[in-house]
C-alpha positions in Angstrom: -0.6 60.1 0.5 -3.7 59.2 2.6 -6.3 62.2 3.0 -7.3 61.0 6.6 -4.3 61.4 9.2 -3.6 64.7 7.9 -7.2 66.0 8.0 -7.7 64.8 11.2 -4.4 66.3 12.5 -5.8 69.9 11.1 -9.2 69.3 12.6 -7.5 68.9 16.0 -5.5 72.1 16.1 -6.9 74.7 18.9 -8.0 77.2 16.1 -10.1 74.5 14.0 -11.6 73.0 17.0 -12.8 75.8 19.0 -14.2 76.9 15.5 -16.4 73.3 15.2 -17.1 73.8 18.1 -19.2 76.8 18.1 -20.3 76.4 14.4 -23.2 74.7 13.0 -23.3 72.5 9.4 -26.1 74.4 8.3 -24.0 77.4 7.5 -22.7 79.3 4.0 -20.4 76.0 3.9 -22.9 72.7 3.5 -20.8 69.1 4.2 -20.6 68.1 0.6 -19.7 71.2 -0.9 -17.2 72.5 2.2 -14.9 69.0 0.8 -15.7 70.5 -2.6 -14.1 73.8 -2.1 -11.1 72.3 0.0 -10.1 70.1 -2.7 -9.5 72.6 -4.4 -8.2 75.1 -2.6 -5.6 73.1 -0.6 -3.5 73.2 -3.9 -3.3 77.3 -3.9 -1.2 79.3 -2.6 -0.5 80.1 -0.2 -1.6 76.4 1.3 1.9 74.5 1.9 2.2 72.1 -1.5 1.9 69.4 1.0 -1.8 69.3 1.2 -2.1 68.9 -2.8 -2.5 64.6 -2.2 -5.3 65.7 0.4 -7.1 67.4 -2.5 -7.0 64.7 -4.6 -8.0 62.4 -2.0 -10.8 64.3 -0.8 -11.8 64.8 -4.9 -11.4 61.0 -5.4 -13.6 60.0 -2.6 -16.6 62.2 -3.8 -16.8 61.2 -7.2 -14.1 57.8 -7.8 -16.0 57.2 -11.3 -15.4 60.7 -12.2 -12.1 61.8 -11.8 -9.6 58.7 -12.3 -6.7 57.9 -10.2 -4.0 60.4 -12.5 -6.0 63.2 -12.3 -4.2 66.2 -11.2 -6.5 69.7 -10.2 -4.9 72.7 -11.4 -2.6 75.2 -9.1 -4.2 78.5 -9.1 -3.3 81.7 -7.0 -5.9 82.7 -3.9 -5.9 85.4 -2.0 -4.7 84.7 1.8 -8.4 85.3 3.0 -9.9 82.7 0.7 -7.4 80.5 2.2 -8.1 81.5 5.6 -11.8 80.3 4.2 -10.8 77.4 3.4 -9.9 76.3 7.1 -12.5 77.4 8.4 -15.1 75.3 6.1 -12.7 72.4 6.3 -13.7 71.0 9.1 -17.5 70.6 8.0 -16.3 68.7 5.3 -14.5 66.1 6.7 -17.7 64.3 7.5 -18.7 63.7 3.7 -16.0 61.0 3.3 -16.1 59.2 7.0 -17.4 55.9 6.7 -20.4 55.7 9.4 -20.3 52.0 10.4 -17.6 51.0 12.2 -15.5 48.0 10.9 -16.6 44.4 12.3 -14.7 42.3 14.3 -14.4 38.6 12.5 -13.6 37.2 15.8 -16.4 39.0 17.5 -19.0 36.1 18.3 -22.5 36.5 16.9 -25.1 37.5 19.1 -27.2 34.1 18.8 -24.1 31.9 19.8 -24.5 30.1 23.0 -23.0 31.3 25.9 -20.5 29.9 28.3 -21.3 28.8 31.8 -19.9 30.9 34.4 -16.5 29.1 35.9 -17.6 27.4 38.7 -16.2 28.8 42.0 -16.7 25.9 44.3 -17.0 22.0 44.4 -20.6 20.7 43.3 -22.4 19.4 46.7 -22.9 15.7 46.7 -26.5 14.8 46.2 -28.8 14.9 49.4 -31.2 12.3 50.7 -31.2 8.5 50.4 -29.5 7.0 47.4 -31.4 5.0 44.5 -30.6 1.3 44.9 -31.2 -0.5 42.2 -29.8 -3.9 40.3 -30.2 -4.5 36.6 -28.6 -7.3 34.5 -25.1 -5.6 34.6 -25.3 -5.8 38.5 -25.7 -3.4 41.8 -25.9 -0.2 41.7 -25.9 2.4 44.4 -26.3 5.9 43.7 -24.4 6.8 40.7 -21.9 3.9 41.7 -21.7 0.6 40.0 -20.5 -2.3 42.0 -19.4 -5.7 39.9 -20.1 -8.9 41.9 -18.6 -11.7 40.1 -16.2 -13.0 43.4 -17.3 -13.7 46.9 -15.1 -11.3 48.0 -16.7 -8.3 45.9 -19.7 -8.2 48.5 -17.2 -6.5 50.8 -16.9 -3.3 48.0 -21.2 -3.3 48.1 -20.9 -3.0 51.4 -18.5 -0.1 51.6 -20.8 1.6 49.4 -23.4 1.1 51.2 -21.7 2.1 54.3 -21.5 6.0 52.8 -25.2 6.3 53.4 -26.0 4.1 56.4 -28.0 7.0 57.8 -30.6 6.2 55.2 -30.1 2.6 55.9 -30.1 1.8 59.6 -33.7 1.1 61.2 -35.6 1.8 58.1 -37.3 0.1 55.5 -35.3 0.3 52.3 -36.6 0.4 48.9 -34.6 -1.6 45.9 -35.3 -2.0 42.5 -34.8 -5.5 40.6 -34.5 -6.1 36.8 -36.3 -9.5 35.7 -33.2 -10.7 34.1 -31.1 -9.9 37.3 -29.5 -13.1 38.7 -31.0 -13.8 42.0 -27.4 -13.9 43.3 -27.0 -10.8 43.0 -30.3 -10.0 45.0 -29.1 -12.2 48.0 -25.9 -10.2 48.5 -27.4 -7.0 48.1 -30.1 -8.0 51.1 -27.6 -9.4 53.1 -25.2 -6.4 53.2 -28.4 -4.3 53.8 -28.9 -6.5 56.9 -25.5 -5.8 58.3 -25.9 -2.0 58.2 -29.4 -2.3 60.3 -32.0 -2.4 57.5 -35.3 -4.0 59.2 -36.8 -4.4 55.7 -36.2 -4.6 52.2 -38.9 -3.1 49.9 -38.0 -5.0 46.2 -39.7 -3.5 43.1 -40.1 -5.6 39.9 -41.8 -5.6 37.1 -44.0 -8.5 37.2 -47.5 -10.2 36.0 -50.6 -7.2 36.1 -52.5 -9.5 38.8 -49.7 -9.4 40.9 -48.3 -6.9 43.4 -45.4 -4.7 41.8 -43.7 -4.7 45.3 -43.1 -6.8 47.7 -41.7 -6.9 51.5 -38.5 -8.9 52.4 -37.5 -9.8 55.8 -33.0 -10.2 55.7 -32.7 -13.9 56.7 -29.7 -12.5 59.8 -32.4 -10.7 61.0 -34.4 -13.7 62.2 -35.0 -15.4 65.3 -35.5 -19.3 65.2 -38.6 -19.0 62.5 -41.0 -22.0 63.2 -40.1 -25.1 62.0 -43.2 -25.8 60.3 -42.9 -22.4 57.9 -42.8 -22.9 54.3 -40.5 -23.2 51.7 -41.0 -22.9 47.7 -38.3 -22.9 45.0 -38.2 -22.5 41.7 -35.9 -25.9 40.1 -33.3 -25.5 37.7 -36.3 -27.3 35.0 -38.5 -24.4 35.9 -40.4 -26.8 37.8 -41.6 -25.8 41.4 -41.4 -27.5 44.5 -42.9 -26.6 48.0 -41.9 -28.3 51.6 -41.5 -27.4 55.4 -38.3 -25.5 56.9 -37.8 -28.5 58.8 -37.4 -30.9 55.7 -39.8 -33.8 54.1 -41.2 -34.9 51.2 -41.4 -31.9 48.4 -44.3 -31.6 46.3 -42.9 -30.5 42.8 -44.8 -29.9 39.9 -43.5 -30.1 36.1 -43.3 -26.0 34.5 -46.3 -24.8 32.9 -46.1 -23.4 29.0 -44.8 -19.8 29.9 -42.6 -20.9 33.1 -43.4 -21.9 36.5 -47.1 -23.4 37.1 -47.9 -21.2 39.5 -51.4 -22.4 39.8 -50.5 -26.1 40.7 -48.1 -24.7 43.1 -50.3 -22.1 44.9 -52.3 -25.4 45.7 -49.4 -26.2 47.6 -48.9 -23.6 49.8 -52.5 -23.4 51.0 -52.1 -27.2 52.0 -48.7 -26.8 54.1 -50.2 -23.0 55.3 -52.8 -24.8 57.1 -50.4 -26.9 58.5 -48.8 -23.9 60.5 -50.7 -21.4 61.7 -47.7 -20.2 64.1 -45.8 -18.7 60.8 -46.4 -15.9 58.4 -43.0 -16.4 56.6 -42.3 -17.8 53.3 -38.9 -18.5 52.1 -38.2 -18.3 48.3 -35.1 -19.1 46.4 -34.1 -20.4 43.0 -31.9 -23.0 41.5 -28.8 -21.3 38.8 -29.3 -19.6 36.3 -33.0 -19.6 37.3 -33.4 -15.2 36.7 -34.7 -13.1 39.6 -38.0 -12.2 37.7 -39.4 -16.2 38.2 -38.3 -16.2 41.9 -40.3 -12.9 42.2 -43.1 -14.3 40.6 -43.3 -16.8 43.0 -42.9 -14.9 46.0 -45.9 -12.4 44.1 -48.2 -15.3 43.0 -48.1 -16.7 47.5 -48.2 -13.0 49.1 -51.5 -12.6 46.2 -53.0 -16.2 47.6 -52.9 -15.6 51.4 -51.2 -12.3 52.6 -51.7 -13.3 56.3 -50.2 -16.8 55.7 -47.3 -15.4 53.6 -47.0 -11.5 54.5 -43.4 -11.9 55.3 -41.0 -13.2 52.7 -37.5 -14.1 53.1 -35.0 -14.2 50.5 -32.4 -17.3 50.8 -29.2 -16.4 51.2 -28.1 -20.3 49.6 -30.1 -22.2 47.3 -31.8 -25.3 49.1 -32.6 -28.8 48.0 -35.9 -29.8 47.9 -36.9 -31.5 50.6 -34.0 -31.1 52.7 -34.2 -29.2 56.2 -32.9 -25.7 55.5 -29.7 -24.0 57.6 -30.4 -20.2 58.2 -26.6 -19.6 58.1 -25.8 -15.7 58.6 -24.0 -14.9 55.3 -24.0 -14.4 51.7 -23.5 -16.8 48.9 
């Protein structure tokens, strides 16, 4: 029989209570010996028989190693006022055998476990302020949004991205950032579809040679108004050569590609000679021959706006690769 439901059920009767109530443990009945005594005296008579498991109990839970599980304590005859005794010390005994730390929960989490975010009780807010616009060697980018140019048609889904934040775009100066190994393709479209949303300017970041300028300032090619015919126009050929001539068309001077790429110092000979030659123009037009990468047209572009910044301090991005030589048509469009 177990000891506990039916001690606690005499512990909770109106007589025992109001007596725990007003008694202290300190009495003529200490904790350890009150369970003592009941042990033994809840086998007597005139105790109900019943309570003779709740002695043993009580006796096996003070001293296990002592009295084994058969033992049996004696029935002996008390007196009705010992047994009265009895319930009254009874309930200052109860304590010996309670177990004072409460069971653990082995689902409970421990305290050092990370918590869970609250749930979230609206929609996140879309970012604010103007988006990052950027191109690496996987293509455009715009915000978080990747867009894949690999068809003519694909510029249209650059532009609708674009289109989402045309309040950062229309009437300013927009910065974009270029990897080296970015096709210049790719740099075309992007400028173009600027232009059509109202950017005046095009501020292009790239990584580039430590004497040069990190940045540089693109004018869209839509946005132009009959540039003179004498401005001047450098490419980078498919041979890594150079060549430099006049919007208009003529002879090309081209020179042969130095160790590391382009020889930008033969060619920046060029472009003070055919600078002088038109005082009228502060443009320079760059482009590139396929699969020439972005970085070498920007080099370019860096190594003229370095030699003469008031000959060259407006660059313009081709939207099609010229021939050398050959007059240039500023066709609205992209590639």
């Amino acid at each position: 029989m177990n000891a506990k439901p039916v001690l606690t059920a005499i512990m909770t009767t109106p007589v025992v209570t109001q007596i725990s109530a007003t008694s202290s443990g300190d009495g003529i009945f200490p904790p350890r010996a009150s369970v003592v005594f009941a042990a033994t005296m809840l086998n007597l008579q005139p105790a109900p028989h019943c309570f003779r498991p709740v002695a043993i109990a009580i006796r096996r839970c003070l001293y296990p190693g002592k009295f084994a599980k058969h033992w049996n304590p004696p029935m002996i005859r008390l007196h009705p006022l010992h047994a009265l005794t009895l319930w009254l010390a009874l309930p200052f005994g109860l304590v010996g055998c309670d177990d004072s730390t409460a069971p653990k929960n082995p689902f409970e989490p421990s305290p050092s476990a990370p918590k869970n975010p609250p749930p979230l009780t609206e929609a996140p807010k879309p970012p604010q302020g103007a988006p990052d616009l950027a191109i690496d060697t996987l293509g455009p980018k715009v915000g978080f949004t990747r867009v894949v140019l690999k068809q003519p048609s694909d510029a249209a889904k650059l532009h609708a991205e674009l289109n989402l934040h045309e309040q950062f775009i229309k009437d300013k100066e927009v910065m974009l950032r270029v990897d080296r190994k970015s096709e210049l393709n790719w740099v075309a479209v992007f400028i173009s579809e600027l232009s059509k949303l109202g950017a005046s300017t095009v501020l292009v970041k790239t990584e580039t040679r430590h004497e040069f300028p990190g940045q540089l300032r693109f004018v869209p090619q839509r946005a132009l108004n009959n540039p003179a015919p004498c401005s001047v126009v450098s490419m980078v050929l498919e041979d890594r050569g150079t060549a430099v001539w006049k919007l208009s068309g003529g002879v090309a001077t081209k020179y042969s590609k130095g160790f590391a790429g382009p020889d930008l110092t033969m060619t920046a000979d060029a472009l003070k000679r055919f600078a002088k030659g038109c005082s009228e123009s502060d443009l320079l037009f760059i482009s590139a021959a396929q699969p020439i990468e972005w970085g070498l047209a920007y080099d370019l572009g860096a190594s003229a706006y370095k030699l003469d910044p008031t000959h060259f301090g407006r660059l313009v991005l081709l939207d099609e690769v010229p021939t050398a030589g050959r007059k240039v048509e500023l066709s609205s469009g992209s590639r």
